[in-house]
C-alpha positions as CSV (number, residue, x, y, z in Angstrom):
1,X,-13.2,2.9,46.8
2,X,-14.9,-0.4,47.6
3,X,-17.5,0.2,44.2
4,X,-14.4,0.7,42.0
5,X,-12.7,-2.1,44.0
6,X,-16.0,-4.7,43.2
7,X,-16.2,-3.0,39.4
8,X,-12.3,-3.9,38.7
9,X,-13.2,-7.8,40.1
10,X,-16.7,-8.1,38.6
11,X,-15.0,-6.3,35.1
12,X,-11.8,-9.0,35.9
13,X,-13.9,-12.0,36.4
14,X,-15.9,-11.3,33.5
15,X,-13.0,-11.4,31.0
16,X,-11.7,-14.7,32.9
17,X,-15.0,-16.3,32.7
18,X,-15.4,-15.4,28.9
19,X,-11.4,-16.6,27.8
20,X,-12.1,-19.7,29.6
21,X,-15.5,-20.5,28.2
22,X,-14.2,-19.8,24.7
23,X,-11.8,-22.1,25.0
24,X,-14.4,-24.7,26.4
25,X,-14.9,-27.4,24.0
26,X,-17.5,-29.3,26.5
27,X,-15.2,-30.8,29.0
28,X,-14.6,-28.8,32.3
29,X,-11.3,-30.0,32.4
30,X,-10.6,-27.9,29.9
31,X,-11.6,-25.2,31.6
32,X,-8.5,-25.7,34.5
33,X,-8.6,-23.2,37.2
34,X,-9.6,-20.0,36.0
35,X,-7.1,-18.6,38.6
36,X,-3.8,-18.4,36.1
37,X,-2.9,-18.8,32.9
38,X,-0.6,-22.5,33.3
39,X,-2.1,-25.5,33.1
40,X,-0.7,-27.2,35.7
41,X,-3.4,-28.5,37.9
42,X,-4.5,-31.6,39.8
43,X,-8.0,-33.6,39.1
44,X,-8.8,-33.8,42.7
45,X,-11.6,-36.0,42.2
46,X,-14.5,-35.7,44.8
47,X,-15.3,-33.6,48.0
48,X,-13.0,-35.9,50.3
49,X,-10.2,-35.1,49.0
50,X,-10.5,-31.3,49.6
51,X,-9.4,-29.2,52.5
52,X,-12.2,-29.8,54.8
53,X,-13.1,-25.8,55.2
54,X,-13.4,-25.3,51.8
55,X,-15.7,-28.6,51.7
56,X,-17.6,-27.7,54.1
57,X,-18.1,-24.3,52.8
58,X,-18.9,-25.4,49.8
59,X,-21.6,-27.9,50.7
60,X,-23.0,-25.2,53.2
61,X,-23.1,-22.7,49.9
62,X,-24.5,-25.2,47.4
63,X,-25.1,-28.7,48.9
64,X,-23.9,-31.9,46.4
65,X,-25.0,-30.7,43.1
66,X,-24.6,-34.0,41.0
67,X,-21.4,-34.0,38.8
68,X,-19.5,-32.0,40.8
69,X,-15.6,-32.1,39.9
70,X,-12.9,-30.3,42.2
71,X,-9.3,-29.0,41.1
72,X,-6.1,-28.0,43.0
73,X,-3.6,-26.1,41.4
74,X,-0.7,-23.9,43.4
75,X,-3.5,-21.4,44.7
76,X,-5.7,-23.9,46.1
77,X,-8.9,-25.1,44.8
78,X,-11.7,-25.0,42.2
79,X,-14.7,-26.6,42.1
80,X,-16.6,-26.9,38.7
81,X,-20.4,-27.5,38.7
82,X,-23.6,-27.7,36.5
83,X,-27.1,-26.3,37.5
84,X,-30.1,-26.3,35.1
85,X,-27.3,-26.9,32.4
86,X,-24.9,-24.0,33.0
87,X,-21.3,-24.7,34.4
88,X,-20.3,-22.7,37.9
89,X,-17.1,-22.3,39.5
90,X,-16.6,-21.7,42.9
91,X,-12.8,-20.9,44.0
92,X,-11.4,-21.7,47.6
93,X,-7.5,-20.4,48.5
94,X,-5.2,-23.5,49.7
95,X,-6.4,-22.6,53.8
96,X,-10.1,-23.2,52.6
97,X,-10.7,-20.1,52.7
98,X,-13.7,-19.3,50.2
99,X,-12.6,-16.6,47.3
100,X,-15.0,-15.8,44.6
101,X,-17.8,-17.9,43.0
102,X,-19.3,-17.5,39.3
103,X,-22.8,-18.3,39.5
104,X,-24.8,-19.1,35.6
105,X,-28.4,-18.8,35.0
106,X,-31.1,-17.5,33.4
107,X,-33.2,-14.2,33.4
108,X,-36.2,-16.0,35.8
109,X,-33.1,-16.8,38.5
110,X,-32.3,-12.5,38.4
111,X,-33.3,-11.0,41.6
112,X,-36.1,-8.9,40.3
113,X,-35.2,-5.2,41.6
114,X,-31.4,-6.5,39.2
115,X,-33.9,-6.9,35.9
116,X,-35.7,-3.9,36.7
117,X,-33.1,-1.9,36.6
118,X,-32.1,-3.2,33.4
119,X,-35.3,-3.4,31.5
120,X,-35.9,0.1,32.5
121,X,-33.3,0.7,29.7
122,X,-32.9,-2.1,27.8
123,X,-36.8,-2.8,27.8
124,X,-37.0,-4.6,24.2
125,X,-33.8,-6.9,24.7
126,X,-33.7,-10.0,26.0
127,X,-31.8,-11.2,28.7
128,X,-30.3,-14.5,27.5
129,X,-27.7,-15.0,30.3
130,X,-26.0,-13.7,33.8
131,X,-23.3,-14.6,35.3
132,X,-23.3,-13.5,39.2
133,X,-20.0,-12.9,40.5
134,X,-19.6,-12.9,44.3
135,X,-17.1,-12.2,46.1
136,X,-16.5,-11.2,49.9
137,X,-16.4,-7.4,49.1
138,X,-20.3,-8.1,47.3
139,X,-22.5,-9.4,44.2
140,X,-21.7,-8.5,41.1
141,X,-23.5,-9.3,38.1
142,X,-22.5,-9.5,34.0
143,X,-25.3,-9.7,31.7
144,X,-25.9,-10.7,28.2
145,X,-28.5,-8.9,26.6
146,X,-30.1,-9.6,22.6
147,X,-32.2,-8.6,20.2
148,X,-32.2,-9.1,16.5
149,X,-29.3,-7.0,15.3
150,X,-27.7,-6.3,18.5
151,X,-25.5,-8.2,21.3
152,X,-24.8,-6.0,24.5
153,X,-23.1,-7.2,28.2
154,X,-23.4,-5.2,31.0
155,X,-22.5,-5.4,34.4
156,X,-24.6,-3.9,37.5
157,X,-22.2,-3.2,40.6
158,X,-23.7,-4.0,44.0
159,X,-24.6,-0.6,44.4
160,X,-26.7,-1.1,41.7
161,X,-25.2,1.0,39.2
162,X,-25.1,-0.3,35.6
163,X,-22.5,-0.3,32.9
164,X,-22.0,-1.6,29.2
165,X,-18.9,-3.4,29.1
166,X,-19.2,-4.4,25.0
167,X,-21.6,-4.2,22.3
168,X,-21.8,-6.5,19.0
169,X,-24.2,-5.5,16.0
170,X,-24.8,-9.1,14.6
């Protein structure tokens, strides 16, 4: 139950991630929340004006990355971020408590026995992006794989089972 459970969120989160970063222009205002589909949401501004568990989580989880802007919407908060030039979210209810992050970076960044498992299959790709999903049931992990005709994401479960969730042919 709790693989299917982290599957549906990782599969969920995935989809979110990708609508939102479509519609992306450059500005992470743009990006609003994440958590619904309205648009009515607060700039917060900095760290200060947060709820001070959520804060303090969040500093604990990724210290003061430069940049760093914060939301509030009905649900609570958001926190948008860059690191080594990929936008993360991190999402915090409106009691602090922390929710999910989305974590962006590059194949060097995936914990090793992760690309093992996926170069034992997809050996002559390349692995251009992940985006690690964690939430408090576990790690997720969507990848975007390439090669010269061919465009495939997967996701690998925190049981470390591996899916394809699309394919393109270029």
């Amino acid at each position: 139950m709790k693989k299917i459970f982290v599957d549906s969120l990782v599969a969920l989160f995935a989809i979110l991630f990708l609508v939102h970063s479509a519609k992306a222009n450059d500005s992470i205002r743009l990006m609003a929340t994440g958590r619904d589909s309205s648009n009515d949401y607060t700039i917060v501004g900095d760290m200060n004006s947060v709820n001070k568990k959520a804060a303090n989580d969040y500093k604990r989880r990724f210290g003061n990355p430069p940049g760093t802007q914060w939301f509030s919407d009905k649900n609570g908060f958001t926190s948008y971020f860059k690191v080594d030039g990929f936008i993360n979210r991190v999402c915090y209810d409106k009691k602090g408590n922390w929710i999910y992050s989305i974590i962006l970076y590059n194949e060097s960044k995936l914990p090793k026995e992760v690309r093992a498992i996926v170069k034992s299959v997809y050996y002559d790709m390349a692995i251009v992006l992940i985006k690690e999903i964690q939430t408090v049931k576990g790690i997720g992990y969507v990848i975007n794989l390439e090669d010269e005709t061919t465009i495939k994401i997967i996701k690998v479960n925190d049981q470390r089972e591996m899916e394809t969730m699309q394919e393109i042919i270029k």
